[in-house]
VMD Tcl script that builds the backbone (N, CA, C; Angstrom):
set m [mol new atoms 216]
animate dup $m
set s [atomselect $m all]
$s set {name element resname resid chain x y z} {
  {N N UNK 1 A -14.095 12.628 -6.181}
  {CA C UNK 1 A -13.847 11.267 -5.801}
  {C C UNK 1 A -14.943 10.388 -6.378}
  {N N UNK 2 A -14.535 9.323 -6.533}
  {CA C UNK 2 A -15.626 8.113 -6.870}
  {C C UNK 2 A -16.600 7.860 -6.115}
  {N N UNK 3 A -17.802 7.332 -6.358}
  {CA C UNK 3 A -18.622 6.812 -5.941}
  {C C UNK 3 A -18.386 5.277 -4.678}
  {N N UNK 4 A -17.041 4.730 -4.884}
  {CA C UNK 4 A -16.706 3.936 -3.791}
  {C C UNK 4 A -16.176 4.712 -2.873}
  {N N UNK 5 A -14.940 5.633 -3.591}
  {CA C UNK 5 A -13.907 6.494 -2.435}
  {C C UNK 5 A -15.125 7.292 -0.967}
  {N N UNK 6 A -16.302 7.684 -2.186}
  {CA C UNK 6 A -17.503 8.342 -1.287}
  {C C UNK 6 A -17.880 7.456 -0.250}
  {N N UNK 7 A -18.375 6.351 -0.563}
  {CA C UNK 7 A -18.931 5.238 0.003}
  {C C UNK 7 A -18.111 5.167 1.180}
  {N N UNK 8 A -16.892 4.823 1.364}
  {CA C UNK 8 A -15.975 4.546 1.975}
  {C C UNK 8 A -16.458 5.644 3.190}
  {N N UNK 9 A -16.254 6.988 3.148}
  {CA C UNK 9 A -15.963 7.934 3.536}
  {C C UNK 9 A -17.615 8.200 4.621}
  {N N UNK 10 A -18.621 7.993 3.747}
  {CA C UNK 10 A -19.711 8.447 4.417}
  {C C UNK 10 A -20.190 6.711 5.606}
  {N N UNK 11 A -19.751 5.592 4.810}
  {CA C UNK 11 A -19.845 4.744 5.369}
  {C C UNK 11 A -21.091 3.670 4.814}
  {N N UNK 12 A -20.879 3.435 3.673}
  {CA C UNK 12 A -22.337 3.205 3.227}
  {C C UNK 12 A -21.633 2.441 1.975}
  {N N UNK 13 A -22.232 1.549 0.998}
  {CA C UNK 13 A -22.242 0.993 -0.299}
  {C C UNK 13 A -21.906 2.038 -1.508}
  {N N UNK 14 A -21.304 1.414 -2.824}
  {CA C UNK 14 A -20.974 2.674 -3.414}
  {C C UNK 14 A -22.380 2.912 -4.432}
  {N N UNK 15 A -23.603 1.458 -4.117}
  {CA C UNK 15 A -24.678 1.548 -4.771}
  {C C UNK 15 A -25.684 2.813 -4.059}
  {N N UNK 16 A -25.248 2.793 -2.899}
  {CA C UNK 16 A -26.013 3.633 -2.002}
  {C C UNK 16 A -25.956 4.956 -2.418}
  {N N UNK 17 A -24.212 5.583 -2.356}
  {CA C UNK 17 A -24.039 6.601 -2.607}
  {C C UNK 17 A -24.395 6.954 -4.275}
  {N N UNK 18 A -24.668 6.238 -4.969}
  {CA C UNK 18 A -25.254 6.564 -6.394}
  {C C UNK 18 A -26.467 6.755 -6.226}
  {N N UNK 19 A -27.561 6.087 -5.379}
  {CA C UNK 19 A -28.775 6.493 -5.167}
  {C C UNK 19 A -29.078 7.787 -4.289}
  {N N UNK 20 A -28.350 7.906 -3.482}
  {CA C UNK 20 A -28.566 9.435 -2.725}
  {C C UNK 20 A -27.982 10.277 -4.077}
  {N N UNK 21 A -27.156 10.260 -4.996}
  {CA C UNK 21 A -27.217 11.062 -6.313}
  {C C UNK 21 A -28.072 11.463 -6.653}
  {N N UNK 22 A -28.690 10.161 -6.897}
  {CA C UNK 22 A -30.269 10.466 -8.160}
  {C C UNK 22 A -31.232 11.159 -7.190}
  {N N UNK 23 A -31.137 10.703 -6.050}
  {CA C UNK 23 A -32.317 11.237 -4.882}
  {C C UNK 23 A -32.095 12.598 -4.773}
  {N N UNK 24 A -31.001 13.315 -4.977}
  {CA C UNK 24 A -31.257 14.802 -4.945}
  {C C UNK 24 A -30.247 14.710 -3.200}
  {N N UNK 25 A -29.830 13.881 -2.390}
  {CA C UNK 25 A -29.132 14.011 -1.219}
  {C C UNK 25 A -27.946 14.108 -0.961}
  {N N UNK 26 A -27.121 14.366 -2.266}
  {CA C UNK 26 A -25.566 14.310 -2.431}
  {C C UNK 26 A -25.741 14.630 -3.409}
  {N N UNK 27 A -24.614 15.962 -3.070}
  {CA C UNK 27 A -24.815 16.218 -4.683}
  {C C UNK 27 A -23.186 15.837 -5.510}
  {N N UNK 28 A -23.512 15.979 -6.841}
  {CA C UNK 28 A -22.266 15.250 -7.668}
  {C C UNK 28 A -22.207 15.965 -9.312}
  {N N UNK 29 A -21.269 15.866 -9.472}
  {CA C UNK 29 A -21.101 16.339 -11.137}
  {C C UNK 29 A -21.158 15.027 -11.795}
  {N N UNK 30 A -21.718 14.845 -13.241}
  {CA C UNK 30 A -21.558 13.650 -14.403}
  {C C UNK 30 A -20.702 14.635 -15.192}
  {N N UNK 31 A -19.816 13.617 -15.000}
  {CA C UNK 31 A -18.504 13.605 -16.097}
  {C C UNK 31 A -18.510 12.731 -17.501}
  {N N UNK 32 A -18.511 13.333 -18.549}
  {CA C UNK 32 A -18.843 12.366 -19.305}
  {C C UNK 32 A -17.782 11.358 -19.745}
  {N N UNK 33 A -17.418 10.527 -20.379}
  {CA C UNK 33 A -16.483 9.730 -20.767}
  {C C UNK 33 A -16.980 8.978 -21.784}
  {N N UNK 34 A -16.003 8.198 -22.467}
  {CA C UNK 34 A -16.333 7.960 -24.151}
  {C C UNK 34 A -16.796 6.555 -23.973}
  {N N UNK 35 A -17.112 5.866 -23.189}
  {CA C UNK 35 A -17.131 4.518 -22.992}
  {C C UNK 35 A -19.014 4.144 -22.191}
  {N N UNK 36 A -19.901 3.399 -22.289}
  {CA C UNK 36 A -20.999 3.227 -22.071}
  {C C UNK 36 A -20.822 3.353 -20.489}
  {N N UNK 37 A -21.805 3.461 -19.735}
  {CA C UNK 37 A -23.119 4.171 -20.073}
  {C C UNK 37 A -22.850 5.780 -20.399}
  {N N UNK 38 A -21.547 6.182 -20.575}
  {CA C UNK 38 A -21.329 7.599 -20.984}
  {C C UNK 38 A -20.812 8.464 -20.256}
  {N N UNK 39 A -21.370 8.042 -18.721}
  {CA C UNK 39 A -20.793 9.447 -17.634}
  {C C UNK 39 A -20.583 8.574 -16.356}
  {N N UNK 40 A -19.654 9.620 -15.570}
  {CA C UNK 40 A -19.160 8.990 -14.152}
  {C C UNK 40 A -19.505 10.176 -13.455}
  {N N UNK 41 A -20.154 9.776 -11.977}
  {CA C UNK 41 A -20.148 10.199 -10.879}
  {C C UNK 41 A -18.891 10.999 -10.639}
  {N N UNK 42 A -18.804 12.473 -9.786}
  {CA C UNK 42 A -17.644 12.700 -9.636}
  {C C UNK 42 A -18.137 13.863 -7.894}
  {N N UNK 43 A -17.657 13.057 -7.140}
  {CA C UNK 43 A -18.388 13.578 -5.550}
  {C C UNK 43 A -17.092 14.564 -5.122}
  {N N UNK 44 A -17.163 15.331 -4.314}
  {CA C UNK 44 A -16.169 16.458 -3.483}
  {C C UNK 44 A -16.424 15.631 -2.363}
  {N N UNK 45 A -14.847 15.768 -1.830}
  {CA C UNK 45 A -14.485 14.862 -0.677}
  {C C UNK 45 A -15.708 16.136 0.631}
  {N N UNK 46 A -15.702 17.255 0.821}
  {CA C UNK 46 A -16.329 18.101 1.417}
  {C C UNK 46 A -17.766 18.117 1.052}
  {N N UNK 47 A -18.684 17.235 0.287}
  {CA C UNK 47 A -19.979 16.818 -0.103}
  {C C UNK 47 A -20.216 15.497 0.712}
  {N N UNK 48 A -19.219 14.988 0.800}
  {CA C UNK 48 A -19.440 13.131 1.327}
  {C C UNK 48 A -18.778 13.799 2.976}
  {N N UNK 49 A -18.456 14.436 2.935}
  {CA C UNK 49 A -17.928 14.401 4.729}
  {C C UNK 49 A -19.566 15.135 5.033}
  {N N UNK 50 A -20.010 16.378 4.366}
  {CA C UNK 50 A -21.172 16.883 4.984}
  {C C UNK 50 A -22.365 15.689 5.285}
  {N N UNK 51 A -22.318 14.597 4.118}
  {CA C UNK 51 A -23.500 14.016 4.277}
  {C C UNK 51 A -23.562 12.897 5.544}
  {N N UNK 52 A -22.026 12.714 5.822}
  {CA C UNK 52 A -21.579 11.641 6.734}
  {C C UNK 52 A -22.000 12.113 7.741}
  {N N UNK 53 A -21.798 13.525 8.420}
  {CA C UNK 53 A -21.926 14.500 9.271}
  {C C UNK 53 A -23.391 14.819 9.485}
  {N N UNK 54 A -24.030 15.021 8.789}
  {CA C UNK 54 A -25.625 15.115 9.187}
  {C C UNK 54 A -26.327 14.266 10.016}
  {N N UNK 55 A -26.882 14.488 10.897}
  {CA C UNK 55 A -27.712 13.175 11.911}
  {C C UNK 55 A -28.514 12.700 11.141}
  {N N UNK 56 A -29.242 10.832 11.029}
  {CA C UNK 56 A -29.401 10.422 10.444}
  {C C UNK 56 A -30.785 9.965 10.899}
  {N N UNK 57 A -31.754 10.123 10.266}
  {CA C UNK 57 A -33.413 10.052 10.597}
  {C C UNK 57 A -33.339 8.711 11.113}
  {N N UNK 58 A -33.445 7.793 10.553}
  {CA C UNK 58 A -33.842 6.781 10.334}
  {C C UNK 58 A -33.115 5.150 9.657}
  {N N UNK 59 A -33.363 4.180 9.956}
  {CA C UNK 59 A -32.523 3.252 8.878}
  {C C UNK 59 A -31.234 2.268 10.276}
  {N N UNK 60 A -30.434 1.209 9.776}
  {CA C UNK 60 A -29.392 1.274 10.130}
  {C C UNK 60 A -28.434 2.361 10.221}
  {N N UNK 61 A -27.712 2.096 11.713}
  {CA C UNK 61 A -26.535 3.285 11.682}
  {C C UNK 61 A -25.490 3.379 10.288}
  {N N UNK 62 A -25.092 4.430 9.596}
  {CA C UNK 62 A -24.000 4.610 9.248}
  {C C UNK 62 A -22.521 3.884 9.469}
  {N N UNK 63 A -22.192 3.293 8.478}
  {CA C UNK 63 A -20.723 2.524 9.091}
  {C C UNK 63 A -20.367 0.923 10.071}
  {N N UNK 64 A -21.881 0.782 10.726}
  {CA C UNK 64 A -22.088 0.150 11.373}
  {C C UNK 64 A -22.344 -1.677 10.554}
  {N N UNK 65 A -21.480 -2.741 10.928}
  {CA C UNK 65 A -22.202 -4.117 10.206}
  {C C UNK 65 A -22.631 -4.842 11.049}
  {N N UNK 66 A -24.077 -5.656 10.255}
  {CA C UNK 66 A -24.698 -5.973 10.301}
  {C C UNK 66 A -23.618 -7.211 11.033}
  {N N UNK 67 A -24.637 -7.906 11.785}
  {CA C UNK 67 A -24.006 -9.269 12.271}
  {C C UNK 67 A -25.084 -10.205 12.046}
  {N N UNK 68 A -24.310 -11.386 11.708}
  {CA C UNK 68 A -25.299 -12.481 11.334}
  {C C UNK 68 A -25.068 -13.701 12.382}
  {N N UNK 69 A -26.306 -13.933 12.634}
  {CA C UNK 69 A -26.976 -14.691 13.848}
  {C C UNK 69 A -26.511 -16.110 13.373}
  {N N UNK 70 A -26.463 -16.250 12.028}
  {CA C UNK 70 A -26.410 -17.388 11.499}
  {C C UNK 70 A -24.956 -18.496 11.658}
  {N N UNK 71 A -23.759 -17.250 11.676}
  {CA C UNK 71 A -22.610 -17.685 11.783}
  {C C UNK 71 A -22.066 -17.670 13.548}
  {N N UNK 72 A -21.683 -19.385 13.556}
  {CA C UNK 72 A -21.182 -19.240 15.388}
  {C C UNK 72 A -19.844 -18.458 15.723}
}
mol reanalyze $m
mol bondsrecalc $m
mol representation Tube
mol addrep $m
């Protein structure tokens, strides 16, 4: 699955889930493709449910939005 479909799933941005990539916290295959920057993310729906599933140290909750004080 994509990097949004992931997003979706764990509950998080699909920028997010590209950085837990590089971070070594999800893991993912690069697929290459003929078009710049060269390769795509490619996540297992059973990689993004484990990471969703793990209790979460620290940070905002998972899934959870933010509310803004600003709007009545």
């Amino acid at each position: 699955m994509t990097p949004k479909k992931a997003a979706a799933v764990i509950g998080c941005s699909p920028q997010q889930v590209r950085t837990l990539i590089r971070n070594g916290m999800l893991r993912a295959r690069m697929i290459k493709t003929d078009c710049n920057p060269g390769y795509r993310y490619d996540v297992t729906s059973k990689e993004a449910q484990r990471y969703r599933d793990q209790p979460q140290g620290r940070g905002y909750p998972r899934g959870r939005k933010r509310s803004n004080p600003c709007t009545p």
